[in-house]
Every structure is written in structure tokens, then in C-alpha cells.
N, C-alpha and C positions, 0 to 999 in steps of 0.2 A: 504494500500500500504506500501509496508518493501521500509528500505534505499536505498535499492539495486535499485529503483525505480524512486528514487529522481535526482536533479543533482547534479552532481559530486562535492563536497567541494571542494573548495578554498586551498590552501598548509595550511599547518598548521602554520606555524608562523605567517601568515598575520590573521592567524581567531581570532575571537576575545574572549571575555570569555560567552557572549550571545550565540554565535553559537556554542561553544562547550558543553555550557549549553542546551541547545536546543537537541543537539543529543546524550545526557546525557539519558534526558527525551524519546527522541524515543526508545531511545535501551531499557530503563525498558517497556516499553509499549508493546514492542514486544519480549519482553522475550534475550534480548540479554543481560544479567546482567557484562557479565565480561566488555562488550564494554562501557557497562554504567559507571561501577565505572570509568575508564580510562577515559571517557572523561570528566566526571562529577568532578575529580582530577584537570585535566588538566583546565576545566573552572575555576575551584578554586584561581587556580596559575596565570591562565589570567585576572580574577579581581582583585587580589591582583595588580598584576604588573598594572594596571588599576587605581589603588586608589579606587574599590569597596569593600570595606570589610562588605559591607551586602549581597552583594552578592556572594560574596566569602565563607562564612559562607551559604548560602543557596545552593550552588554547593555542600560545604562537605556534606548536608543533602541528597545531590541526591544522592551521593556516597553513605552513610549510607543507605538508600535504596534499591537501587541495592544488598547492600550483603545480606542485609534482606532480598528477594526477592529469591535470590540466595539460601539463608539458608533454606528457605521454599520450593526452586521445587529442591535439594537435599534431603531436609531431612535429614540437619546438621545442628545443632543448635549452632555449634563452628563458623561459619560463620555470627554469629550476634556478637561476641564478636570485628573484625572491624567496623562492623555498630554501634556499644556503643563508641566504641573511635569515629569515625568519626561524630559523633551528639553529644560527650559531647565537641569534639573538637572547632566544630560551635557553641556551647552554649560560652564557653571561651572565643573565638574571638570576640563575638558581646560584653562580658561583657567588655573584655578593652580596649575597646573605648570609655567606661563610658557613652555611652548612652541608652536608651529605645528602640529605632527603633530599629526592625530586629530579636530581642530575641524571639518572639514567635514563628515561624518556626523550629527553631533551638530546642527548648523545646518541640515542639509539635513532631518532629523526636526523637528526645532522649524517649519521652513518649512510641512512636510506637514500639520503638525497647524494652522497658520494656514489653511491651503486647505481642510481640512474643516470648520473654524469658520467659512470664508464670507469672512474676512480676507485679500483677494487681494494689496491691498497690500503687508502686509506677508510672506506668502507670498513674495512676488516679491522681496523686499530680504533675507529669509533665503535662500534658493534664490542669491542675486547673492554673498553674502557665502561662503558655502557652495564657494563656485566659485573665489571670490576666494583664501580658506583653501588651495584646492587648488592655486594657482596659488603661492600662498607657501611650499609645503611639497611638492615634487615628489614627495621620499621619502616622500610619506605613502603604505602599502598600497593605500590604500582608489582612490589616487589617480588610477584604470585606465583608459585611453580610452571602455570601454563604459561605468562609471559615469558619468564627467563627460559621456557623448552621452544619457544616461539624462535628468542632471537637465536637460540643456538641454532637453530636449523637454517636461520639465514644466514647465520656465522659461517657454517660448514656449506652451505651455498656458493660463499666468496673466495673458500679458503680453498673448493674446489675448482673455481673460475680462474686461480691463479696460480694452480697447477699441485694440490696438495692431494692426490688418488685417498689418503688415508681417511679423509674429510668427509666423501662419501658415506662410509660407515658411522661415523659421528653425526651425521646427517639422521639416518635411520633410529641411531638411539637417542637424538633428542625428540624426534617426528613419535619416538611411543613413549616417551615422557611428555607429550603433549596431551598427545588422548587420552593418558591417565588422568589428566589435572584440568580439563576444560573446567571453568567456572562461567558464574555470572549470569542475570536474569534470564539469558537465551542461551544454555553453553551448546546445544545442539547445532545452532544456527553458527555462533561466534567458531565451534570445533568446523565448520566447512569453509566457510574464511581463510582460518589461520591454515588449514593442512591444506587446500587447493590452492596458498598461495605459496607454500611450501614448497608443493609440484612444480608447481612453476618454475620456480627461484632458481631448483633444482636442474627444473629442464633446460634452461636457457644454461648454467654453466655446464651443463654436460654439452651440450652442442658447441659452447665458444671453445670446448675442450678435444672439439673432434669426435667425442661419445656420441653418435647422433643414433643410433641402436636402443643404449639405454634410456637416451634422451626422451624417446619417442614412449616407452614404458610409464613414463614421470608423467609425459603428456598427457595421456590416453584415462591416466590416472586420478589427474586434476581436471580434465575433459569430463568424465563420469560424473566426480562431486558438483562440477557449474552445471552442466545439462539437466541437473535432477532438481535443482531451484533456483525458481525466477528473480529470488532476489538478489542471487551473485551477478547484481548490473557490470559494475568494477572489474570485476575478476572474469568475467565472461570476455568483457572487451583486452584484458590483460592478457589474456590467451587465446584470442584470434591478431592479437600482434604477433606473439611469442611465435607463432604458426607461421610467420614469415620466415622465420629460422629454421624453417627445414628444408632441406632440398628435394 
């Protein structure tokens, strides 16, 4: 079900930085990127005026998303160069506040946005630091066993893109430390997200790697979880690109 669906928000000054966070998240979900950065901005500014500045730094990373998103179902790559300011921006913010909470989000968005700039390297050294953050700061929310089995699988993604064969298998056991630990009000829905974006991740560095056999495995994989529901908008058009990589 699109916005159009829902009930009608509240005026805007009364909303808060959660609900403008919230439909932040819907518009990338549903391919509405421009609406996304706008209110994902505007959550930003309503935590801040809040006294959230964790969460205020995790709105810039929606922001930073959405362009990335945007840079991908264009097919400009000039439109990740806001998504780098807006996730090294939220990196900045959590640091001066001098503490530990919050920084891996923020790290693990700046990493993202390395990986579709082509930058595996350092992809992989944000993604490590990201982990590292989470491992300094237990009580951080965000902290969750399906998160940190999330980003290992995009870890073991990059680390396979940049020629690490062991990676692979790292890959697989953090992919069933994910399905053990889905949470969250939809974890059924959220568990097809994270693991067909996994396939993906997957598949695209098996192919830059010449794998184009197992590649296709990965594919067919993450092909099955989007075909089976309508609401993987994202991730559907994320793998009719990915499918340009095959020969």
C-alpha cells in the first residue's frame, strides 16, 4: 500500500522528527527518492530541535540514501556525491558529542555510499569501523544481532569484490546469522529485504570477480524472494540492473 493510502499527516509543525523519519523510510521503499531526502532532512532538523542528535545523524543517513537510490534508478552517479556529504555529515555529528552511541549507522551509510561509487576499499574499512563502533558501544539500539549479521554479509560482499575467495564462506555464515535474529514489527517482510539484498550484493561481486556460474545461483536466489512480493519496489529494480551484468 503507497502513502496515498494511508491517513492523512498531521500539519507539519506539530509532527515530530519520528514521523517525519518514518515517511522518510516509506518514500525510499517505494521509490519516491526526492520525497524521501525532504523529509528525511526535515526529520533531521526535528531531532535536533528535539535534543536527538542520534537520531538526527540517522535521518541525515536516510537522506544519504535516498540520493543513492536516486543515483542508481537514474543512472547518475553525480547524485551520490550528496549522499557522501550527507553520511560523512552524520558521521561528524555523532563524533562531537564525544561519544560511542550512534557512530555505526552513520559509518555503515558512508561505507554504502563508497560501494556504489565503485570504492571497495574503502567501503570495506567503513563497513570494519562500523562494526568496530558497534562493538565499542553494546548499548547502542541500533546494535541488534540481525543488523551486525546484515552488515557482515555486505562486508564479505566487498571483501569478495576485491579478490578475498575466503569471504565467500563468511558471507554464508553471517547470511544464517541473519535468519536466526530477524526482528522488528514486520521481521518476515524486513528478513526479505535484508537477505535479497544480500543476493545481490553477492551477485554483483561474484561477476566483477569473473564467478559469473555462481553468480547467477545468488541471482536466481534473490530473483525468487523479489518475485514472491510486491512490495520489494527497490530491490526489484536493484536486480533488473544487477541483470545487466550478465552476459
Amino acid at each position: 500500500e503507497d502513502r496515498a493510502g494511508q491517513e492523512t499527516q498531521p500539519p507539519r509543525e506539530i509532527q515530530t522528527g519520528e514521523s517525519f523519519h518514518i515517511q522518510a523510510e516509506q518514500a525510499r521503499e517505494h521509490g519516491d527518492f526526492s520525497d524521501g531526502v525532504e523529509f528525511a532532512v526535515t526529520a533531521s532538523t526535528k531531532y535536533e530541535e528535539e535534543g536527538n542528535i542520534i537520531k538526527s545523524a540517522e535521518a541525515l543517513c536516510s537522506a544519504a540514501l535516498n540520493f543513492r537510490e536516486f543515483a542508481r534508478a537514474i543512472d547518475d552517479q553525480s547524485f551520490l556525491d550528496p549522499a557522501h556529504y550527507l553520511a560523512s555529515e552524520a558521521v561528524e555529528k555523532i563524533k562531537k558529542t564525544g561519544g560511542k552511541v550512534g557512530l555505526g549507522i552513520p559509518l555503515y551509510t558512508l561505507g554504502k555510499v563508497f560501494d556504489s561509487q565503485g570504492s571497495f576499499d574503502r567501503a570495506r574499512d567503513m563497513y570494519v569501523q562500523a562494526l568496530v563502533a558497534f562493538g565499542d558501544a553494546p548499548d547502542d539500539p541500533q546494535a541488534r544481532p540481525a543488523v551486525i549479521a546484515e552488515m557482515n554479509t555486505r562486508l564479505a560482499a566487498v571483501e569478495y569484490a576485491l579478490g578475498d575467495d575466503d569471504a565467500l564462506s563468511r558471507f554464508n555464515s553471517s547470511l544464517s546469522d541473519l535468519k536466526k535474529n530477524a526482528s522488528g514489527p514486520d521481521p518476515e517482510y524486513v528478513m526479505k529485504v535484508w537477505e535479497s539484498g544480500a543476493y545481490s550484493h553477492l551477485f554483483e561481486a561474484l561477476v566483477r570477480q569473473g564467478n559469473e556460474g555462481q553468480a547467477r545461483e545468488y541471482f536466481e536466489k534473490a530473483k525468487e524472494i523479489i518475485d514472491n512480493d510486491d512490495r520489494l519496489i527497490v530491490r526489484k529494480q536493484h536486480l533488473e540492473d544487477a541483470a545487466q551484468l550478465l552476459t
